[in-house]
C-alpha positions in Angstrom: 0.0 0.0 0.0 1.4 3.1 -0.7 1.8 5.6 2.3 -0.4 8.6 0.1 -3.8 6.4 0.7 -6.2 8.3 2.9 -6.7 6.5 6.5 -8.8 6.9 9.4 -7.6 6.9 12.7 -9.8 4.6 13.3 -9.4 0.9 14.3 -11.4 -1.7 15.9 -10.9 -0.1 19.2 -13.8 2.3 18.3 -16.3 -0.5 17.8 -18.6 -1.2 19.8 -19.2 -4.9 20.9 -22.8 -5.7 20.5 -22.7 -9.7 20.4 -23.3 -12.1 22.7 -24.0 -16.1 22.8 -28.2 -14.7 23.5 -27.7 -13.3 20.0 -26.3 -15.9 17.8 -29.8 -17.4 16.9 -31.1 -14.0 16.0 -27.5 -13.4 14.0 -28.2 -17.1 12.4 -31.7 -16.4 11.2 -30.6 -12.9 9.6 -27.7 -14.3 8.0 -30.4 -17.0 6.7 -32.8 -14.1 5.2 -29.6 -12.0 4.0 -28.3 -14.6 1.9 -32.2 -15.8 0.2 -32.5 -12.0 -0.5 -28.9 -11.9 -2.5 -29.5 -14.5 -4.2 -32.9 -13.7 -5.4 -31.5 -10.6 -6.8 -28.3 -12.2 -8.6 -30.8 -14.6 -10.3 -32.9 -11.8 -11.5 -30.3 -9.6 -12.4 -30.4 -10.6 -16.2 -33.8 -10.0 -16.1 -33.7 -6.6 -14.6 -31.1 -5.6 -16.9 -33.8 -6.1 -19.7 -36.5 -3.7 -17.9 -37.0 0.1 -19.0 -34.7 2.0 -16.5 -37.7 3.1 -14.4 -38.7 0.3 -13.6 -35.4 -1.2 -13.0 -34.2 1.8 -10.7 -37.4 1.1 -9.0 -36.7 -2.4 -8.3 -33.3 -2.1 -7.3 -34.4 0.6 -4.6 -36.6 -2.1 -3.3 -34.0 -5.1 -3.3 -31.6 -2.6 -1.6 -33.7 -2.0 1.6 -34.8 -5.3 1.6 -30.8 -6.3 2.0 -30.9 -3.6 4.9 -34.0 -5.0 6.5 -32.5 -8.8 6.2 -29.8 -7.7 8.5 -32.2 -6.5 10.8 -31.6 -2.8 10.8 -34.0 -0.3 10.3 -34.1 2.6 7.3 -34.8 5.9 7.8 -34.5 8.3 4.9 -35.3 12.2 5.3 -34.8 15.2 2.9 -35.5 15.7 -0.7 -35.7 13.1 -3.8 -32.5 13.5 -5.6 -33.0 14.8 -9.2 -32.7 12.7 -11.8 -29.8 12.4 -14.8 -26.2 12.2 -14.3 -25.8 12.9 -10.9 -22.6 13.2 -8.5 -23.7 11.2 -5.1 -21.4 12.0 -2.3 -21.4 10.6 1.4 -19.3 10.0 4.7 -18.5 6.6 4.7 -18.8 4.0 7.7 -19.9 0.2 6.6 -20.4 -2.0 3.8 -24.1 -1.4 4.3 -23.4 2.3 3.2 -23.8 1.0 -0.5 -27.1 -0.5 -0.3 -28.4 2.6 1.7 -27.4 4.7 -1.0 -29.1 2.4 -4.0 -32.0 2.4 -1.8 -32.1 6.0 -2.3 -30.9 6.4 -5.8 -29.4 3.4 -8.1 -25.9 4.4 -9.3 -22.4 2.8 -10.2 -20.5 3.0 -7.6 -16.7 4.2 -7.4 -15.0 1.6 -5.5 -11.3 0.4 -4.8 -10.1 -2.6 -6.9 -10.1 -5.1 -4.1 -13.8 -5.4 -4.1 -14.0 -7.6 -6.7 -12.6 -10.1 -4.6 -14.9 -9.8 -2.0 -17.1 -13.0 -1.2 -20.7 -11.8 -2.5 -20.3 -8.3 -2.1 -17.5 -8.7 -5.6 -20.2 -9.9 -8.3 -22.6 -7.6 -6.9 -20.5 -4.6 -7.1 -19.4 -5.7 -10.7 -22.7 -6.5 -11.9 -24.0 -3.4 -10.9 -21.6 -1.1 -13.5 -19.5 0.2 -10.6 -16.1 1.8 -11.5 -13.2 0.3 -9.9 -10.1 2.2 -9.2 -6.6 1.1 -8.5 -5.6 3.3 -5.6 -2.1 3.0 -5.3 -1.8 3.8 -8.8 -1.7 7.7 -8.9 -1.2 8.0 -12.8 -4.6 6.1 -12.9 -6.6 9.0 -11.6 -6.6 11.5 -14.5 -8.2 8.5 -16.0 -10.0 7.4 -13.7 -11.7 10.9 -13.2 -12.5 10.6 -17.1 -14.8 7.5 -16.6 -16.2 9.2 -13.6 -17.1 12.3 -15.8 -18.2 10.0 -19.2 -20.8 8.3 -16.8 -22.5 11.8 -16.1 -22.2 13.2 -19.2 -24.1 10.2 -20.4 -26.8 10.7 -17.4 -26.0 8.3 -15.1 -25.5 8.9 -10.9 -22.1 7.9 -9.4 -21.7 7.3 -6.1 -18.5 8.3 -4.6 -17.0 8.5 -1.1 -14.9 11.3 -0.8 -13.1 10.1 2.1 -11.4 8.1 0.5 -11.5 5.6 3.6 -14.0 4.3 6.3 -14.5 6.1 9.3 -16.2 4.9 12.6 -18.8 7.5 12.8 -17.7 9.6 15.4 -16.2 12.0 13.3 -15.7 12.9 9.3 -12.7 13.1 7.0 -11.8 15.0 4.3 -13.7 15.3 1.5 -10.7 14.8 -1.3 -11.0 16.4 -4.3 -11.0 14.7 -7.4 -14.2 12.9 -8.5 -15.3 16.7 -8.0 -13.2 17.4 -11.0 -15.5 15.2 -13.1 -19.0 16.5 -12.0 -17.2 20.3 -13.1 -16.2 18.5 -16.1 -19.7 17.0 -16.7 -21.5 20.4 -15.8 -24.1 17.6 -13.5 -24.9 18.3 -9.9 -23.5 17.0 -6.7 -25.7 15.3 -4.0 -24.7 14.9 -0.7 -25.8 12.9 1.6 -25.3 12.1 5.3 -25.4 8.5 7.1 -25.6 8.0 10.5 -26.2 4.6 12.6 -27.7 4.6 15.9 -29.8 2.0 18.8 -33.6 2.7 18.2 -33.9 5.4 20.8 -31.3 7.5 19.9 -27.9 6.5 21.1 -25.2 6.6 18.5 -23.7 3.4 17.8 -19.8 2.5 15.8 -21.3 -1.3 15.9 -21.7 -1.2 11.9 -18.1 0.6 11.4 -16.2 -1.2 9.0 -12.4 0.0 10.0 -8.9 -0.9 10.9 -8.2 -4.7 10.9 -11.9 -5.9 10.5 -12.6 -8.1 7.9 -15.9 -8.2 6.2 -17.3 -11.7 7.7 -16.9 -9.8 11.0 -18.5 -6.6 10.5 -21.3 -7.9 8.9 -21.7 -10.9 12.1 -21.4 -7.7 14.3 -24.2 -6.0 12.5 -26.4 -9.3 12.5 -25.9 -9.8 16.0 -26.9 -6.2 16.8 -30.3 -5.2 18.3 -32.3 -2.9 17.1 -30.3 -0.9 14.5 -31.3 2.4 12.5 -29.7 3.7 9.7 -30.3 6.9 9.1 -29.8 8.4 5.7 -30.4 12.2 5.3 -30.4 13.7 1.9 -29.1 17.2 1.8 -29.9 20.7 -0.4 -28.3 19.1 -3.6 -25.5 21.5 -4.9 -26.3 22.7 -8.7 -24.0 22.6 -11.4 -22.5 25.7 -11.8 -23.0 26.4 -7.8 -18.2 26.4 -7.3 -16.1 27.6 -9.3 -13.6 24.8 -8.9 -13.2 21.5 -7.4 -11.8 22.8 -4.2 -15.0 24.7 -3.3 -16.9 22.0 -4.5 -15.4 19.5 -2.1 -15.6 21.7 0.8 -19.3 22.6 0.2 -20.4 18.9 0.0 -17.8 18.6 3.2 -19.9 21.2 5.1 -23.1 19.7 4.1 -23.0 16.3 5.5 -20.6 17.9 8.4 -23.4 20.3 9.2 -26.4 16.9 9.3 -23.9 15.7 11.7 -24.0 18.9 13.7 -27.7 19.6 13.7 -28.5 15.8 14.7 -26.2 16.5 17.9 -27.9 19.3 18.8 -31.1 18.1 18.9 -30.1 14.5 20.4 -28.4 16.0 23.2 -25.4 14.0 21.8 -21.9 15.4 23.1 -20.1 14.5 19.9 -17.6 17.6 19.5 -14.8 16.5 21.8 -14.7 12.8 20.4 -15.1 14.3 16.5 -12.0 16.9 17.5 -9.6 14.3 19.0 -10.2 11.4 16.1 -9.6 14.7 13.5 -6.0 15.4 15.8 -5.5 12.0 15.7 -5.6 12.0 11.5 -3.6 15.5 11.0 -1.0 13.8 13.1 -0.9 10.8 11.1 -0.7 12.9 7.9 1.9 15.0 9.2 4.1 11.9 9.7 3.8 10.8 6.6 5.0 13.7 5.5 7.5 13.7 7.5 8.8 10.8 5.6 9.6 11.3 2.0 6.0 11.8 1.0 7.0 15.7 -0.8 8.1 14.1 -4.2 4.4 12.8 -4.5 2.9 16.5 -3.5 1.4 17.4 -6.8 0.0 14.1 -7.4 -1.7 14.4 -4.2 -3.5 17.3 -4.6 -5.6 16.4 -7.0 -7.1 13.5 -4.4 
């Protein structure tokens, strides 16, 4: 891995530990639903494929909260439809359950690291569904990577993107990096964000769906299984018009603020002390960065503003 790749201080020290032997039937039976609703969809995908594309986005938005309910979590959208045509869908990103929350509010290929495809399940579905993989340790693959990202808009398609370039735990947000930005500018489409949040129904927050540091995916989706009564919440925020920054900088910083600012309104009206955790994992990041600097990283500067 090459030391440029955006990281999360996060690790499985900020999960919360939700199982416990009471919950392994409960875990068994979801796993048992999850897995019949999968495969229903593969099976059908040919057939989908076929259907005019309203009737196929509606049907995917339907298989994808039925994968959310399987697990045994609850969906909660809020805020306005997104518009249709091509379409920039940003996020903060937490779990593997991110993507089907997103599809469950608009279907779109997905930009996702290369290593997905070898992912048990989770691989053919992301492949089957268009998504554009990218090779991240490869920076001379991003100009063209960023090309594909802005062909698929022009031609009135949504992508959905994750700015962060990495998962976070959900106590705090990263960076929105810059360069699928490029390709909406380039497209002249708008940019959706949109916020996810996870929490216990009743309103504490919950990291038990985090997908971070040394977990691997088998784990984090038995944690989720084994979890009692999950929400997901999905807010869809003021979409940002085409034309709305004059560069990609802006751009990234405005989507940035919008899903930073969800976070911050949900706090206040929770009651949810959330600042002093947010401010220590963002400490804990900028030192991290600066220590890479620190270590030879100023020959790959240029390259690395354009992330």
């Amino acid at each position: 891995m090459s030391a440029w790749l955006p990281s999360a201080p996060c690790s499985r020290v900020c999960v919360e530990s939700v199982g416990s032997p009471a919950a392994v039937p409960r875990a068994l039976v979801r796993l048992a639903a999850l897995l019949a609703v999968l495969v229903f969809g593969i099976v059908l995908i040919p057939v989908v494929a076929r259907l005019a594309a309203v009737w196929r986005d509606r049907l995917t938005r339907t298989w994808c909260r039925t994968i959310v309910r399987a697990t045994g979590v609850r969906l909660r959208i809020t805020g306005a439809a997104p518009p249709g045509g091509g379409l920039l869908l940003v996020a903060n990103h937490i779990s593997w359950l991110d993507i089907p929350l997103l599809a469950a509010v608009r279907p779109a290929r997905m930009l996702a690291k290369a290593e997905i495809r070898q992912w048990p399940v989770a691989g053919v579905l992301t492949a089957s569904s268009g998504a554009l993989f990218i090779q991240r340790d490869r920076l001379r693959a991003l100009p063209r990577t960023v090309e594909r990202i802005a062909d698929s808009l022009r031609g009135g398609s949504a992508v959905v993107v994750f700015p962060e370039g990495s998962t976070w735990c959900g106590r705090a947000q990263g960076r929105f990096r810059r360069a699928a930005f490029q390709a909406a500018l380039d497209a002249g489409v708008p940019v959706q964000p949109v916020h996810l949040h996870y929490r216990f129904d009743g309103g504490a927050a919950t990291t038990a769906p985090a997908f971070v540091g040394s977990d691997s995916l088998l784990t984090s989706v038995w944690r989720v299984l084994s979890a009692r009564a999950l929400v997901a919440e999905v807010r869809v925020e003021p979409v940002l018009g085409a034309g709305s920054a004059p560069d990609r900088r802006t751009l990234a910083l405005a989507a940035e603020t919008a899903t930073n600012g969800a976070a911050t309104n949900r706090a206040a009206d929770t009651g949810t002390a959330v600042v002093e955790t947010a401010d220590a994992h963002r400490r804990s990041a900028e030192a991290r960065r600066r220590s890479t600097d620190a270590h030879g990283m100023s020959a790959n500067s240029e390259a690395y503003a354009h992330l």
